[in-house]
C-alpha positions as CSV (number, residue, x, y, z in Angstrom):
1,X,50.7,43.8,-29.0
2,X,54.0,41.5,-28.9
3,X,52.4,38.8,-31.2
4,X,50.1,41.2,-33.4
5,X,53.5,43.4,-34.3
6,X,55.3,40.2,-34.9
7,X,52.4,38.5,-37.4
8,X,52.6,42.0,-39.6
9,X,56.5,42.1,-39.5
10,X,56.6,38.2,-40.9
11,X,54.1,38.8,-43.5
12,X,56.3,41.8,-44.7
13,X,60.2,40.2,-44.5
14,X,62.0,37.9,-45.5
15,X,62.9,35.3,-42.6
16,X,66.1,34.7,-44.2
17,X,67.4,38.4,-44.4
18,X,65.2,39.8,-42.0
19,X,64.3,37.7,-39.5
20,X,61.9,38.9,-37.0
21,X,62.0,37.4,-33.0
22,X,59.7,37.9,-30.5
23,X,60.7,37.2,-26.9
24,X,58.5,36.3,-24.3
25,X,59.7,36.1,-20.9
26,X,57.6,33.5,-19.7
27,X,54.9,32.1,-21.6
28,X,52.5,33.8,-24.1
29,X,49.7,35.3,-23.0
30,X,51.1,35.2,-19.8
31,X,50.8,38.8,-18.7
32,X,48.4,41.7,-19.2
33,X,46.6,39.9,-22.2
34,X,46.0,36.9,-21.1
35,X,44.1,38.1,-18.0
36,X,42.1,41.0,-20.1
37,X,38.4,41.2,-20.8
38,X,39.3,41.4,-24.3
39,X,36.1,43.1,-25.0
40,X,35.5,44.7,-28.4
41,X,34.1,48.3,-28.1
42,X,34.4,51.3,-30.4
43,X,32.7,53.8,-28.0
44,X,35.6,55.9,-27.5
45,X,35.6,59.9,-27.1
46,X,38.7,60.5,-29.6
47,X,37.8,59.8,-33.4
48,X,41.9,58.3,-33.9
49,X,40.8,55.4,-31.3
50,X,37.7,55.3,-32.5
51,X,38.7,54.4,-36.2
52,X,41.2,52.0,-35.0
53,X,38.7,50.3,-33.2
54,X,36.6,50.2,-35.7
55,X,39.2,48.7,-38.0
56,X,40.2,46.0,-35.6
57,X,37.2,45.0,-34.8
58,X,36.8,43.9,-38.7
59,X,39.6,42.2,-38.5
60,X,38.5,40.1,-35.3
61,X,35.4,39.2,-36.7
62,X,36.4,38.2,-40.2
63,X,39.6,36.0,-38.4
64,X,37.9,32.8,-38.9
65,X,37.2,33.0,-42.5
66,X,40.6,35.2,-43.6
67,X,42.8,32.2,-41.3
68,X,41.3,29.2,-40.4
69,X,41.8,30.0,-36.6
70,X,39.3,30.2,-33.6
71,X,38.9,33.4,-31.0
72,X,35.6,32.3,-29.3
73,X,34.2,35.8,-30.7
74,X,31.1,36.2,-28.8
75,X,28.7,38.4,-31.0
76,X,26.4,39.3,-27.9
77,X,26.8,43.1,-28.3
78,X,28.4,45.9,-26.1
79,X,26.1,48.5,-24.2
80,X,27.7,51.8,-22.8
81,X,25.2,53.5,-20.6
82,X,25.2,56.6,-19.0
83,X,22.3,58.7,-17.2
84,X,20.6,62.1,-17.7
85,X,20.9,62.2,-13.9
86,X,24.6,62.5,-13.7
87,X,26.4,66.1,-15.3
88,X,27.9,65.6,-18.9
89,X,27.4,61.7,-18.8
90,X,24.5,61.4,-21.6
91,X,26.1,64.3,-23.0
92,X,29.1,62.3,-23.2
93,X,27.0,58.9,-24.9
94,X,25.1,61.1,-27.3
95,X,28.6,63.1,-28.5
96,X,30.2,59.5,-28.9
97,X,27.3,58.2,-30.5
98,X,27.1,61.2,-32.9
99,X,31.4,60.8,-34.1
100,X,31.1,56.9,-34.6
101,X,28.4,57.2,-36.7
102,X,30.2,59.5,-38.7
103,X,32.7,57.2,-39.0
104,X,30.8,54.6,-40.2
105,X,29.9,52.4,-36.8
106,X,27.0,50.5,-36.3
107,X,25.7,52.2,-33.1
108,X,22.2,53.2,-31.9
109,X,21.3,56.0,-29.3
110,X,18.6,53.7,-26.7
111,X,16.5,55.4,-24.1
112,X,15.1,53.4,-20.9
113,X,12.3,51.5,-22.2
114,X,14.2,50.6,-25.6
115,X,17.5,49.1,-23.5
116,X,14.7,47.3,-20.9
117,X,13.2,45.8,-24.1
118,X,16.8,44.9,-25.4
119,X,18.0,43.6,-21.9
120,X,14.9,42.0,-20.2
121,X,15.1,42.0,-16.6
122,X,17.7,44.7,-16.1
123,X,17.3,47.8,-13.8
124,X,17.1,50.8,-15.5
125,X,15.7,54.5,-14.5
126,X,14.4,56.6,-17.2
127,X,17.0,58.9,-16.8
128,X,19.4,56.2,-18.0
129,X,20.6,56.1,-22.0
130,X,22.3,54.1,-23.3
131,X,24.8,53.1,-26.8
132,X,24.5,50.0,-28.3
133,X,26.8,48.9,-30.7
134,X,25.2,44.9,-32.3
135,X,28.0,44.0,-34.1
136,X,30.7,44.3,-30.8
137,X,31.4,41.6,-28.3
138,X,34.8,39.9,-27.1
139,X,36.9,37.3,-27.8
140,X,39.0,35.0,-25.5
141,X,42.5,37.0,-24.9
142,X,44.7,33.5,-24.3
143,X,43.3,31.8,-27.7
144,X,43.8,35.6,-29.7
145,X,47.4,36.1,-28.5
146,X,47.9,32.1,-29.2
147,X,46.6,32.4,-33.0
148,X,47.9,35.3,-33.7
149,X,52.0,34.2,-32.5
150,X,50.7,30.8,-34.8
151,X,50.3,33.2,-37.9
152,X,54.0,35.1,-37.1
153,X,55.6,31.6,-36.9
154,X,53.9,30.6,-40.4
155,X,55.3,33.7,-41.7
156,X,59.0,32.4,-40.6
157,X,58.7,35.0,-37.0
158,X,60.6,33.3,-34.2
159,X,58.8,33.3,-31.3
160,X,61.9,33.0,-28.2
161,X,59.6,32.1,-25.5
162,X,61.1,32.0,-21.8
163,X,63.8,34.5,-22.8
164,X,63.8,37.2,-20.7
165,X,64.9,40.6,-22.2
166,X,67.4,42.1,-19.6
167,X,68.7,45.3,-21.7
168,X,68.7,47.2,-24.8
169,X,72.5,47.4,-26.1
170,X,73.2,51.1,-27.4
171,X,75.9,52.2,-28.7
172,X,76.7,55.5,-30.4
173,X,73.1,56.2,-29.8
174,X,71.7,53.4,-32.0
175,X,70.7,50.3,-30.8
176,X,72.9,47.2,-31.8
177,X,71.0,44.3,-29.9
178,X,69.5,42.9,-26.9
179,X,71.1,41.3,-24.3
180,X,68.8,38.6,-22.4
181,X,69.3,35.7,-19.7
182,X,69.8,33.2,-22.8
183,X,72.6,35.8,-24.7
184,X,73.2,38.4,-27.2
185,X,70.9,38.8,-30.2
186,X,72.5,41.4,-32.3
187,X,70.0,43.4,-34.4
188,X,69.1,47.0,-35.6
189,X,66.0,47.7,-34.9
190,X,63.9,46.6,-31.6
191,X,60.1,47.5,-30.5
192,X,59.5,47.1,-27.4
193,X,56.0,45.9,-26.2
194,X,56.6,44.8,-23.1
195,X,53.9,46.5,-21.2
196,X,54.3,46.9,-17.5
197,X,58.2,46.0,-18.0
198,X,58.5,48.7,-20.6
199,X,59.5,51.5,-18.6
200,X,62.4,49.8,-16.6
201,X,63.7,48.2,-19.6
202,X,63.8,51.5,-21.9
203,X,65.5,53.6,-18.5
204,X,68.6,51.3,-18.6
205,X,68.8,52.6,-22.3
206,X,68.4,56.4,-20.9
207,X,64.8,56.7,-22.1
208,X,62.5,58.1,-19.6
209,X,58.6,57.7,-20.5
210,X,55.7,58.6,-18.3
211,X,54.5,55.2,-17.5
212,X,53.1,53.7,-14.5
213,X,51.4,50.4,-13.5
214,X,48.4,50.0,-11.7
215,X,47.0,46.5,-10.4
216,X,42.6,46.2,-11.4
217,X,41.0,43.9,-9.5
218,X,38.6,41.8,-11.2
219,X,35.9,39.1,-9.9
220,X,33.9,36.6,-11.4
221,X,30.0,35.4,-10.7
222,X,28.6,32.1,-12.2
223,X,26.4,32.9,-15.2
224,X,22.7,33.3,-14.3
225,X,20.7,29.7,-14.1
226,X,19.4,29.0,-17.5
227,X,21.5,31.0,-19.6
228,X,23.4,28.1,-21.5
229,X,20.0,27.4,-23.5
230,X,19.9,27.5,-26.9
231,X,19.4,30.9,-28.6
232,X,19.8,32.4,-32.3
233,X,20.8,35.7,-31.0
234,X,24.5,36.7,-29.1
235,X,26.3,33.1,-29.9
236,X,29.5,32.2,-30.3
237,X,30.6,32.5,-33.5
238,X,33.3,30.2,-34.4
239,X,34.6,26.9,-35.7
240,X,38.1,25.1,-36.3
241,X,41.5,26.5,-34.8
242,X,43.8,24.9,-32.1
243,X,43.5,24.0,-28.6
244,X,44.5,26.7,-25.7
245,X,44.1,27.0,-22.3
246,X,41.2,28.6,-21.0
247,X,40.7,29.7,-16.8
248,X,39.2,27.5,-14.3
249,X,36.0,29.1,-13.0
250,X,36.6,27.7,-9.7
251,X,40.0,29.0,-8.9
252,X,41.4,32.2,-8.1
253,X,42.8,33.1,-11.6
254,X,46.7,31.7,-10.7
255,X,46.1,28.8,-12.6
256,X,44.5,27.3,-15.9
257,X,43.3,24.3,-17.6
258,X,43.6,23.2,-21.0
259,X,40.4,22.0,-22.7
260,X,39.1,19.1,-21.9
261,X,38.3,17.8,-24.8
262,X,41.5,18.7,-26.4
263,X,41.8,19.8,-29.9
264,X,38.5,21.1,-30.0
265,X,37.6,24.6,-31.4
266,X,35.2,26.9,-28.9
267,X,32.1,26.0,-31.0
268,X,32.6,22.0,-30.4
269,X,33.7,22.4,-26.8
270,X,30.0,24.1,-26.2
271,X,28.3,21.4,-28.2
272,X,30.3,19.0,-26.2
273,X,29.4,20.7,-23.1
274,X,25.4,21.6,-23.9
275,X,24.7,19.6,-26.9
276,X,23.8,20.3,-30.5
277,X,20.2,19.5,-30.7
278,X,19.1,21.5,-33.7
279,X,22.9,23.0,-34.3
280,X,22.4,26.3,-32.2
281,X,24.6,27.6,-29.6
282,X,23.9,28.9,-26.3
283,X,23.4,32.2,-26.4
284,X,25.2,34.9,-23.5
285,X,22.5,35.6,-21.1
286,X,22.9,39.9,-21.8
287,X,25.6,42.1,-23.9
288,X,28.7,43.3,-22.5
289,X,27.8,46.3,-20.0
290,X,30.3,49.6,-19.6
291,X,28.3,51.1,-16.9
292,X,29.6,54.7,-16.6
293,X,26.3,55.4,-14.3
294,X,27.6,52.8,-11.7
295,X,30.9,52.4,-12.9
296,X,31.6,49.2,-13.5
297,X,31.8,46.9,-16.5
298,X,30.9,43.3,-16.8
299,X,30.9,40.7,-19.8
300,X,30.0,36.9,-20.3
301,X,32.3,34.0,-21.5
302,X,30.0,30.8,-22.7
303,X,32.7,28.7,-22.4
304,X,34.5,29.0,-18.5
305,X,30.5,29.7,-17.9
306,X,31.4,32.7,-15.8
307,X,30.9,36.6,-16.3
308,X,33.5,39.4,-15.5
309,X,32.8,42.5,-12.9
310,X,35.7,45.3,-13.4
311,X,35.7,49.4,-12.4
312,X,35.4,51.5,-15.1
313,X,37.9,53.8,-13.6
314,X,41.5,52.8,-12.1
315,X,42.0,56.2,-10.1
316,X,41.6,54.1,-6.8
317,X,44.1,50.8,-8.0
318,X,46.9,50.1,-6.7
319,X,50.2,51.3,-8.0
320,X,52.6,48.4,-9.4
321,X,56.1,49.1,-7.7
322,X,57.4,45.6,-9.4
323,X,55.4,43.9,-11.8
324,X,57.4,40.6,-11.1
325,X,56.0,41.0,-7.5
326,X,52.4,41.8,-8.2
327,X,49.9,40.8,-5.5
328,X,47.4,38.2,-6.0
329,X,45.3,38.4,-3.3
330,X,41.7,40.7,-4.5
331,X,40.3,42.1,-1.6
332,X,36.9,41.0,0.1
333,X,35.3,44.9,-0.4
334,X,35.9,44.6,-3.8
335,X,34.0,41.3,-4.2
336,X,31.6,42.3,-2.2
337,X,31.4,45.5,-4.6
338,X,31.2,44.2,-7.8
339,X,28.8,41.6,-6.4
340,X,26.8,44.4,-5.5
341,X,27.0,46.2,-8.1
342,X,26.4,43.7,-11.0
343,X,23.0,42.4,-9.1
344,X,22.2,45.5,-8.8
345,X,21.9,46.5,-12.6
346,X,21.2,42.9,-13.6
347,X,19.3,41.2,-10.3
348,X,19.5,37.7,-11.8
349,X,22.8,37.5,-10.5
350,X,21.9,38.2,-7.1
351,X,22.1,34.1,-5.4
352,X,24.9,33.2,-8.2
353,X,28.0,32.2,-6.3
354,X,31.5,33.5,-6.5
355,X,33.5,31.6,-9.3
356,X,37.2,33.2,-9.2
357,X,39.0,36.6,-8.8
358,X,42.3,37.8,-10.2
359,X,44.3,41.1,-10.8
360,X,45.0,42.2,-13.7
361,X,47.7,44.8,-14.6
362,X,47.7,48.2,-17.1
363,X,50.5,50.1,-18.1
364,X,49.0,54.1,-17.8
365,X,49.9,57.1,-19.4
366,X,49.1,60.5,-17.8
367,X,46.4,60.8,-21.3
368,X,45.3,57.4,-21.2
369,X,46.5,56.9,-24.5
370,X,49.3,54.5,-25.5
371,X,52.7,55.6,-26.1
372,X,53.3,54.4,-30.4
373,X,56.4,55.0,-32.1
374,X,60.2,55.8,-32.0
375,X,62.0,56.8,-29.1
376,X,63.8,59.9,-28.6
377,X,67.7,59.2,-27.9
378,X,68.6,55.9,-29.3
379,X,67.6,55.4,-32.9
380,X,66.2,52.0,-34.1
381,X,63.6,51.9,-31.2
382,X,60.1,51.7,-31.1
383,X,57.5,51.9,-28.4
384,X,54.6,50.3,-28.1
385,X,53.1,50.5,-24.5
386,X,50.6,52.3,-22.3
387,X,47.6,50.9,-23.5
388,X,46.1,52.1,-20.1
389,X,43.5,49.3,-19.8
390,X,41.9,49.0,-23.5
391,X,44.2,48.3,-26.1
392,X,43.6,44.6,-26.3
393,X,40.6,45.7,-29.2
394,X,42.9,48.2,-30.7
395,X,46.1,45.2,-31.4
396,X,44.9,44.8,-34.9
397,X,45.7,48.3,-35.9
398,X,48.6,48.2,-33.7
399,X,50.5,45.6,-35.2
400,X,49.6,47.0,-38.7
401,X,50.7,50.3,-37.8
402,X,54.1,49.5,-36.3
403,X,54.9,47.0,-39.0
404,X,54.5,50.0,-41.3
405,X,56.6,52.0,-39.1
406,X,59.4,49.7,-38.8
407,X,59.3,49.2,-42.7
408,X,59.9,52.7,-43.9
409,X,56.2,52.7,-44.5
410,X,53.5,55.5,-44.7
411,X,51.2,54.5,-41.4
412,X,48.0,54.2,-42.3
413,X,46.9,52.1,-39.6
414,X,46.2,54.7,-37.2
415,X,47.6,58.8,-36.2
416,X,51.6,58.8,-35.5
417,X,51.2,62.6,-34.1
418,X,48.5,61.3,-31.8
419,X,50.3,58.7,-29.9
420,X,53.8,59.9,-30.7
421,X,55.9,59.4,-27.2
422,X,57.4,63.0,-27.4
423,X,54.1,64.6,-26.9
424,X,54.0,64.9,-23.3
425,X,57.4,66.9,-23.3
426,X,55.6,69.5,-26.0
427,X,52.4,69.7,-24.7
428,X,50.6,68.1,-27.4
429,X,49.1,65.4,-25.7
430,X,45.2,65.6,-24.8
431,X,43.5,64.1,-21.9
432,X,41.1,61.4,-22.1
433,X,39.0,59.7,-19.1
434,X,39.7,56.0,-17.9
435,X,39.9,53.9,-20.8
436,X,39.7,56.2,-23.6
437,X,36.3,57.5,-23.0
């Protein structure tokens, strides 16, 4: 959210009379985003999400050709499925299904036999539906956050990273700065983004929001055997763009590697990697699956040749008391768990050994949607935080949105009333299940 906000402040100000400086406190991409599944869904039960979605998801696929730069957007395709078995879960596919059409999405309504023809090999009863949206997928979160802080710094953005952000300086109930570890910077308006570090930092100011911080555990499988073949369907489209670092599949996501064939954009590194013979790309062995009937969600990434295993509901995580102490250690029952549970919707992953585990963090709010826009109590602050585990998709929109915001602009980017921070004191807000849905 950090670097998106940043890119649409540069592009709108003048460096020289209105610079704009993002501080990081260690390294970019080094929290929440870089360990997210980045996937790119629009199935979402609230139409504002779903239009943001939508709208960002545009922008992630056309980000090649609008900048020059590479995500490693994997066009495989996003499946949400639900069962007939279980009370108001089709219900809830087919009502999704129905809005996002009407807002334009490229979504189909798939029974059993059509999602076993789409998916071969996966177990499905013929009480099971499912939506399928072609045009979704996922990018890599370290390379997105990376060429998105390159495109604030072309537009003259400072990016301050290892500067730690240690208070908001109010006075007269307007903020005048922010004091870090490396000094002052004096300024008049601030947005803070700083997920699981949001709340603390905006208490010292007197601003109390209902956040909380939750720690996902996530674990990894090898990709099946033979699924790095060359394909014309679900590749990875993208060419040119700089070098980033991308997670070891063998370790237990504390650490990372930068490519070894440096400089090279995604597409080259898996020619490199599987050759070029006829200039296809391997294709991902199946879409990314949100699995509301089992409840848990799993996607592919070609190039760490791994695939993801996540719940689809954070009711049972573990509460965050200090993000700066967060536990690295993911449990044996839970790899054992989403072992179980990935072979058992897609058996071909049944013998593939472990490759890596990490935990992950989200920032919740009591709606599940974020918290967007000015704070109540010290003017010249905005909020941008509480993504509760899926706003990675929605950061186009986001950065637009606040850009506009902090600009004196009309927001067009998404609905101010529908994330506005005050709603939870008037009763506005609406509740929403685990990740928007």
């Amino acid at each position: 959210m950090g670097v998106s906000i940043a890119w649409q402040l540069a592009r709108r100000l003048d460096p020289h009379t209105d610079p704009v400086v993002l501080l990081e406190k260690k390294e970019l991409a080094a929290g929440s985003s870089g360990k997210s599944g980045a996937i790119l869904r629009q199935f979402y039960g609230d139409r504002e999400v779903a239009a943001m979605a939508r709208d960002s998801l545009r922008v992630f696929k056309g980000f090649e050709a609008a900048t020059g730069r590479d995500l490693a957007f994997l066009a495989c395709g996003v499946l949400t499925l639900g069962s007939r078995a279980k009370p108001g879960e089709a219900e809830l596919v087919e009502r999704n299904v129905a809005m996002m059409r009407g807002l334009g999405i490229e979504v189909e309504l798939l029974d059993a036999a059509a999602l076993r023809a789409l998916v071969p090999g996966i177990r499905a009863s013929d009480a099971t539906i499912a939506a399928w949206e072609p045009g979704a997928g996922a990018v890599d979160p370290v390379r997105t956050v990376h060429a998105f802080a390159a495109l604030a710094r072309e537009h003259g953005a400072i990016t301050r990273v290892g500067v730690r952000a240690e208070e908001l300086v109010v006075e007269g109930g307007r903020v005048r700065g922010v004091r870090t570890d490396d000094g002052l910077i004096e300024c008049d308006q601030v947005v803070v983004a700083a997920g699981p570090w949001t709340r603390p930092l905006l208490a010292r100011a007197g601003v109390e929001l209902p956040l909380r911080v939750v720690r996902p555990e996530q674990h990894f499988l090898a990709l099946p055997n033979g699924s790095s073949t060359a394909s014309e369907t679900s590749v990875l489209v993208t060419s040119g763009g700089p070098d980033a670092a991308w997670p070891d599949p063998t370790s237990t996501g504390r650490g990372s590697r930068t490519l070894a064939t440096v400089g090279l954009s995604a597409k080259d590194e898996l020619f490199a990697r599987f050759g070029n013979e006829g200039n296809a790309l391997p294709a991902a062995p199946h879409p990314v699956l949100l699995d509301l009937e089992h409840g848990f969600y799993t996607r592919c990434d070609l190039l760490t040749q791994r695939t993801r295993v996540g719940h689809m509901d954070y009711a049972s995580d573990e509460e965050v008391a200090d993000p700066d102490a967060v536990d690295d250690v993911v449990s044996d029952d839970f790899k054992r768990w989403a072992r179980a549970k990935l072979s058992g919707r897609l058996p071909s992953y049944a013998e593939r050994p472990d490759a890596g585990s990490l935990n992950g963090m989200y920032t919740l709010t009591p709606d599940a949607q974020a918290v967007i826009g000015p704070v109540e109590g010290v003017a010249g602050v905005i909020v941008a935080s509480g993504f509760s585990g899926h706003g990675f998709k929605l950061s186009p929109s986001i950065g637009e949105g606040v850009a506009q915001m902090v600009c004196g602009e009309a927001v067009s980017a998404f609905d101010v009333g529908f994330f506005a921070p005050e709603r939870f004191a008037s009763g506005r807000a609406r509740t929403s299940g685990a990740f928007g849905m």
